[in-house]
DOLO-56184 format. One line per 3 residues: number of its first residue (from 0); their letters; for each residue x, y, z of C-alpha. Coordinates in steps of 0.5 Angstrom, whole numbers, plus 500, padded with zeros to 3 digits. Example, Ala and Ser with C-alpha at 12.3 -4.5 7.8 and 13.67 -1.06 7.14 Angstrom:
# residues 2
0 = as = 525,491,516; 527,498,514
This chain:
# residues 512
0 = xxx = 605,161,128; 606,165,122; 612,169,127
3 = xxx = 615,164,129; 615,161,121; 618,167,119
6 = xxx = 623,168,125; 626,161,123; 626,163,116
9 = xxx = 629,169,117; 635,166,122; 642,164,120
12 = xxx = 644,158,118; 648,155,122; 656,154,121
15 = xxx = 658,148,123; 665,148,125; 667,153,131
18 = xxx = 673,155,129; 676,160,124; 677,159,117
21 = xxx = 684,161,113; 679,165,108; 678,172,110
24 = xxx = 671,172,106; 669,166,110; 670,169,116
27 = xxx = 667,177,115; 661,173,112; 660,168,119
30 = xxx = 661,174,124; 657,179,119; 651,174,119
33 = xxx = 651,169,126; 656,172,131; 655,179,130
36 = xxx = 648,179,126; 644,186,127; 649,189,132
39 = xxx = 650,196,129; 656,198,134; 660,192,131
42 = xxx = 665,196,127; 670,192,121; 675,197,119
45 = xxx = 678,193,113; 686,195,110; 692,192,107
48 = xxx = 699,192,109; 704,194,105; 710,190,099
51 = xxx = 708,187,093; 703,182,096; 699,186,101
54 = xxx = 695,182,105; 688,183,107; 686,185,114
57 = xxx = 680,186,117; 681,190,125; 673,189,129
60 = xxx = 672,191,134; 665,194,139; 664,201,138
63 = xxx = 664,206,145; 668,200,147; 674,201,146
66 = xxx = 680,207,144; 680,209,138; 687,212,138
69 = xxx = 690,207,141; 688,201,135; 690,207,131
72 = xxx = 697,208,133; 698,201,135; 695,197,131
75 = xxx = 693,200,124; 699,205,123; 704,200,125
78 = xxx = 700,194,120; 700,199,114; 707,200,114
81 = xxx = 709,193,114; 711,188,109; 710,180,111
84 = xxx = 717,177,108; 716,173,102; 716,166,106
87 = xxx = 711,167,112; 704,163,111; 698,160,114
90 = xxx = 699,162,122; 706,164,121; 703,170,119
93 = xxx = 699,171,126; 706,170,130; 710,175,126
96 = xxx = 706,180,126; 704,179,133; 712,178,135
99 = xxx = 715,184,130; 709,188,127; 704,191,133
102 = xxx = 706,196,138; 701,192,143; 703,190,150
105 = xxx = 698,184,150; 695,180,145; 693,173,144
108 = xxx = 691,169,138; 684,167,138; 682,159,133
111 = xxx = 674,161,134; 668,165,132; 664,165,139
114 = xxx = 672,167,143; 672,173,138; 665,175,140
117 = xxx = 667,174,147; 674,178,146; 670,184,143
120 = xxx = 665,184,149; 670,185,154; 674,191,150
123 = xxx = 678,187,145; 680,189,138; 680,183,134
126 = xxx = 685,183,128; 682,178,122; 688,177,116
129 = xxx = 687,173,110; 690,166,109; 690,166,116
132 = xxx = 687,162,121; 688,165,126; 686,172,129
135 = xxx = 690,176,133; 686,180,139; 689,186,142
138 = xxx = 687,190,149; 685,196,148; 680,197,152
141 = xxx = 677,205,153; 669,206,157; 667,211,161
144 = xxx = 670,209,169; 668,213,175; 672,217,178
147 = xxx = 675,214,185; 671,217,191; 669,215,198
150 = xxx = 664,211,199; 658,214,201; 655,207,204
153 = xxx = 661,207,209; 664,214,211; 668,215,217
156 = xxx = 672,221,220; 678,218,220; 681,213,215
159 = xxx = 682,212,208; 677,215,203; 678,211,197
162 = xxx = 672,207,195; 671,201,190; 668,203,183
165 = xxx = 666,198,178; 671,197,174; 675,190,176
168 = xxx = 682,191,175; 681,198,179; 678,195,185
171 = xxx = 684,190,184; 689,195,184; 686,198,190
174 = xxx = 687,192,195; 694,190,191; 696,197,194
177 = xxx = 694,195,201; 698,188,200; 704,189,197
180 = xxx = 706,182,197; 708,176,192; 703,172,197
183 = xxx = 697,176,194; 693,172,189; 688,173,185
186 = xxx = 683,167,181; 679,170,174; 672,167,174
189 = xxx = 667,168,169; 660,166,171; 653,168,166
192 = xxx = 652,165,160; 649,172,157; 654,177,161
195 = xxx = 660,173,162; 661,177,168; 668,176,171
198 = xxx = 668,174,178; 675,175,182; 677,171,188
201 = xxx = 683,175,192; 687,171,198; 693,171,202
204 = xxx = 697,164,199; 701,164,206; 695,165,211
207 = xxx = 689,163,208; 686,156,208; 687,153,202
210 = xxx = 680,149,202; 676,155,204; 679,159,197
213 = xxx = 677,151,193; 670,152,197; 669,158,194
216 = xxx = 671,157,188; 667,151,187; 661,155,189
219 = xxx = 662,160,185; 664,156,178; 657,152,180
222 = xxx = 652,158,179; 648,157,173; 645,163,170
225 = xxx = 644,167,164; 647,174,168; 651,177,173
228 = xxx = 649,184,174; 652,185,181; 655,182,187
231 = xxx = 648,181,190; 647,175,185; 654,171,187
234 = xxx = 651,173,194; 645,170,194; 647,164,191
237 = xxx = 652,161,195; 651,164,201; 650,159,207
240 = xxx = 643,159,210; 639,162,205; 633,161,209
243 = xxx = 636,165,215; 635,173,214; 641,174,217
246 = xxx = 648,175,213; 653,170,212; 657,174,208
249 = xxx = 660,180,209; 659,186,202; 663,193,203
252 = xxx = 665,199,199; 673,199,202; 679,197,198
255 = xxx = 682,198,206; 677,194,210; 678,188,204
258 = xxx = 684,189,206; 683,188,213; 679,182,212
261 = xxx = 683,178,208; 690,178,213; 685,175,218
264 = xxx = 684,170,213; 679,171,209; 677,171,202
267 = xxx = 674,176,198; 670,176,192; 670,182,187
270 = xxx = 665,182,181; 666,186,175; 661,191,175
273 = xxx = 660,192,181; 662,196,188; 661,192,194
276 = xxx = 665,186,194; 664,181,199; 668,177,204
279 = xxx = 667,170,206; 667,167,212; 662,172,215
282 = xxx = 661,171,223; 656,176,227; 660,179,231
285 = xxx = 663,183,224; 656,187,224; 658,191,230
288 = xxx = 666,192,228; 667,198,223; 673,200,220
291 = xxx = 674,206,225; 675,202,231; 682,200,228
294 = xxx = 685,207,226; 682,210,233; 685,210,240
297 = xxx = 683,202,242; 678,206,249; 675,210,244
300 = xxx = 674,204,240; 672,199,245; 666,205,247
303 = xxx = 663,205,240; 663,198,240; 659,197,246
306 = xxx = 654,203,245; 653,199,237; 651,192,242
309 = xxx = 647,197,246; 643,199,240; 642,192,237
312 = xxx = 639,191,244; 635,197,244; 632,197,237
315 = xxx = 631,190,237; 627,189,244; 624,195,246
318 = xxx = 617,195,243; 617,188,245; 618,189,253
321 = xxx = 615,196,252; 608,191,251; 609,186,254
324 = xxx = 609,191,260; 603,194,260; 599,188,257
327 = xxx = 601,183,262; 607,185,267; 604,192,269
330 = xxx = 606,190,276; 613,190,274; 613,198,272
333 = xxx = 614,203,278; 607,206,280; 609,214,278
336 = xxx = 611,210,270; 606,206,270; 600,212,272
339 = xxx = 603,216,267; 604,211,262; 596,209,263
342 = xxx = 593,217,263; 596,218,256; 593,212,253
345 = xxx = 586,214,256; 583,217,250; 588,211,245
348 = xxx = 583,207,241; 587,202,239; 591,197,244
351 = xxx = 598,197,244; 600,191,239; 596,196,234
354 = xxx = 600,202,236; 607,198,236; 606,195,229
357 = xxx = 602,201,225; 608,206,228; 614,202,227
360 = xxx = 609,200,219; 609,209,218; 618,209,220
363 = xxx = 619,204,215; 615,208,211; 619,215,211
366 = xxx = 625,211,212; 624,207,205; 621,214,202
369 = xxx = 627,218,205; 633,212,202; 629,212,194
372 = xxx = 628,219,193; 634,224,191; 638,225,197
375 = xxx = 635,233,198; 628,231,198; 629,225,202
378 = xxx = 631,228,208; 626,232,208; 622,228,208
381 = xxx = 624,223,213; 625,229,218; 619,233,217
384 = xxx = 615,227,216; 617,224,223; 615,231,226
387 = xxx = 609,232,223; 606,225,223; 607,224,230
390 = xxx = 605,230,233; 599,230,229; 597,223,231
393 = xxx = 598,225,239; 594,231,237; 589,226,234
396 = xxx = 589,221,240; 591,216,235; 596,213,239
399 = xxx = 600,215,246; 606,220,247; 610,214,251
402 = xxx = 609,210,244; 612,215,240; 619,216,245
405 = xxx = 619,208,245; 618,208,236; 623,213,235
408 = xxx = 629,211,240; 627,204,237; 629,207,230
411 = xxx = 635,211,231; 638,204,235; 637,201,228
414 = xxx = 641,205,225; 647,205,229; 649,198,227
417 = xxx = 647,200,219; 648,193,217; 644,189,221
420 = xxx = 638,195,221; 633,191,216; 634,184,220
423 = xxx = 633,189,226; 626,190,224; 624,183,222
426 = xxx = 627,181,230; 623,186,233; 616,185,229
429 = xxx = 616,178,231; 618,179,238; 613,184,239
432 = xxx = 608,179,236; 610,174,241; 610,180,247
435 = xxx = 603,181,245; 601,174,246; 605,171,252
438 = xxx = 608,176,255; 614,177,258; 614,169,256
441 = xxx = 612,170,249; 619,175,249; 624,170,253
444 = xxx = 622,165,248; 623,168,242; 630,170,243
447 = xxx = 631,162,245; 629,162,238; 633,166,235
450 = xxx = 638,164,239; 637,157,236; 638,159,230
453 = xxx = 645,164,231; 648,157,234; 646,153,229
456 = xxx = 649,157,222; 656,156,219; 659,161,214
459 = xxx = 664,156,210; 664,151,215; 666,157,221
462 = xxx = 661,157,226; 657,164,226; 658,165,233
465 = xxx = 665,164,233; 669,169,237; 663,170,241
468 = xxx = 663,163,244; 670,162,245; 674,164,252
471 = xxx = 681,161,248; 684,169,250; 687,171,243
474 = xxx = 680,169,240; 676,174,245; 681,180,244
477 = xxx = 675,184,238; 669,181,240; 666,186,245
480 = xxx = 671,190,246; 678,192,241; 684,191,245
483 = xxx = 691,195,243; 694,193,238; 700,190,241
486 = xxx = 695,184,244; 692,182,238; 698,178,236
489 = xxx = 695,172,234; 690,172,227; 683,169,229
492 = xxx = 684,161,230; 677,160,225; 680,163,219
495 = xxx = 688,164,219; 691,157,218; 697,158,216
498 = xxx = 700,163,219; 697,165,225; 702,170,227
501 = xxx = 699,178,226; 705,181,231; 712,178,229
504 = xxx = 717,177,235; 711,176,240; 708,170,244
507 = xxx = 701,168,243; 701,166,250; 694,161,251
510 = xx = 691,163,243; 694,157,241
């Protein structure tokens, strides 16, 4: 109690009135003692203009934020040399010195205290004169960027090697480079009541819908929460099916596969301090496309893909058969597997379904140990880790030599289709489960389940499972396969519906 009386006591009084005063003191005292109190990285550079009646200015700005020679040469030298005409005064002052004085490429007038404390966050230097009541707010922006790298999450062998950092307006300028066109727009919107974080929402004005762009701008401006850290928060928040472990909105490091996804039709969201950006809508069959499939000979390309829709299969499904077989169905396996398969499992102690969950458990492990530890020490550890530990548990006769093949070719799976592999692990426990308790029928079940619920999703209105449900031609041409090129006249019939045509001069035959 005593705490809290004296942090009330010791609280600034209130203002009263947002807006700026004409008095320079008046307002040094508000942002000294209210807006900026105990916040030592604020700095108040006082001066005067030149003349028989000099002006008193004050230019404030966040320490670290900003560059310093830049407010020097084009703020305070060109202001101190200056002299203010005899008749110029109240908020004629702000415009001359704003329109003949600063050497600045963008500045605004700013009317409140609680927007210069917003301009100073984001890199501004604010310009306080006295007899005004307007401040002046000068761009000048100057933090530590990271250099533009390749995106470790989503190397290729071909393709560009340019990856997103978490600067916006350089993300920005990245997707502008692929789309050099007047179509491509772009909308500001700051969510967080603490962080104010900017949020960017990038289209095609004469491709996309403008309902979809409306929808996500709408979803976005409704989140209500104190901070926006990274993209995974306007993920999360207003993602269709939040229940369901599968994604309905795409993330990625690729200023190109942005690119890519936005002349499709879709739209991108990127957030300020962040290096994924996300694109929406998000269907499945994007989980089993990679950039490369599009810079790559189109058989080649098609091979990939159909070895990733293989793999999903593989990871997801060969632990649950692997015990639906040898707990049930053993008639079904040929006589020399299954003799082979029941003398390694003579000594095993544990029935499959342990061996399968106790296994599976122990990769994760190494493989969450792998990720979270420094990249040399990681890998290490994950191979050596794998080899040891499964060869001592044969030894041991903990578990069987044909679980440990059946574990390993299930981990190795997940990781061809990366962006799946941890709903790939969720899929696979809860078919193993029902596997052990109803056999082969326990599995059929489970993936009618699943089914059900790929056929129920939408993202933003699309279905999930478009493209892959559809056999309109132009729909099918980049599902299972990718077609050359010149076939894939037409953008997707879900997402493009404004201008469908990809390939000019062609006809589109029955994708219309």
């Amino acid at each position: 109690m005593f705490f809290w009386k004296r942090t009330q006591k010791n609280a600034p009084r209130p203002r009263g009135l947002d807006q700026l005063s004409s008095s320079l003191a008046v307002n040094l005292h508000w942002l000294k003692s209210d807006v900026f109190a105990n916040d030592d990285t604020i700095v108040f550079r006082s001066f005067k203009t030149k003349g028989k009646r000099p002006l008193d200015c004050v230019l404030v700005y966040a320490d670290n934020m900003v560059k310093h020679e830049y407010l020097s040469q084009f703020v305070l030298r060109p202001m101190m040399r200056a002299v203010v005409p005899r008749g110029v005064r109240g908020r004629e002052v702000a415009r001359y010195l704003s329109e003949q004085v600063l050497e600045s490429d963008g500045s605004e007038f700013v009317t409140s205290y609680s927007a210069i404390g917003d301009k100073l966050m984001d890199g501004v230097g604010v310009l306080l004169i006295d007899g005004c009541p307007l401040a002046i707010a000068v761009d000048a922006q100057g933090w530590a960027k990271r250099a533009v790298t390749e995106p470790p999450t989503e190397s290729v062998v071909r393709g560009p090697r340019q990856g997103f950092g978490e600067d916006l307006g350089v993300n920005i300028s990245m997707v502008r480079l692929k789309l050099s066109s007047p179509n491509f727009k772009t909308k500001f919107v700051h969510v967080g009541t603490q962080s104010k974080t900017r949020v960017a929402i990038l289209y095609l004005d004469n491709v996309t819908s403008l309902e979809l762009v409306e929808e996500v701008q709408r979803r976005i401006e409704q989140i209500d929460i104190d901070a926006v850290l990274d993209s995974g928060y306007i993920q999360e928040l207003i993602q269709d099916a939040p229940f369901s472990p599968f994604p309905t909105i795409g993330q990625t490091e690729r200023p190109d596969v942005v690119a890519a996804k936005i002349l499709e039709g879709r739209v991108a969201v990127l957030v300020d301090g962040s290096p994924f950006a996300l694109t929406m809508p998000y269907l499945l069959v994007e989980a089993f496309q990679a950039n490369e499939d599009y810079y790559n000979h189109w058989i080649t390309a098609s091979f990939h893909r159909l070895v990733r829709y293989i793999s999903f299969f593989i990871t997801t499904t060969t632990p649950a058969l692997y015990i639906a077989l040898i707990s049930y169905h053993p008639q079904l396996i040929p006589t020399n597997l299954v003799v082979s398969i029941a003398a390694s499992r003579k000594n095993v102690p544990f029935p499959g379904i342990v061996e399968v969950v106790a296994m599976g458990l122990v990769f994760e492990i190494l493989r969450e140990g792998g990720v979270r530890l420094p990249r040399p020490i990681g890998q290490a550890i994950s191979i050596v880790g794998a080899i040891v530990l499964g060869d001592a548990a044969v030894s041991a006769s903990l578990v069987s030599a044909p679980m440990i093949i059946v574990v390993g070719i299930t981990g190795v799976a997940g990781f061809v289709v990366p962006n799946l592999n941890d709903i790939a692990v969720l899929m696979r426990l809860s078919l193993v489960l029902l596997a052990a308790i109803l056999g082969l029928y326990g599995f059929v079940l489970g993936a009618i389940a699943i089914a059900l619920l790929l056929s129920s999703m939408e993202s933003f209105g699309v279905p999930y499972l478009s493209t892959m449900t559809t056999l309109v031609p132009q729909d099918v041409k980049d599902t299972l396969v990718r077609v050359p090129w010149w076939q894939m006249i037409l953008r997707p019939r879900y997402l493009a519906s404004k201008d469908r045509q990809r390939l000019q001069g062609q006809d589109g035959g029955g994708g219309r």
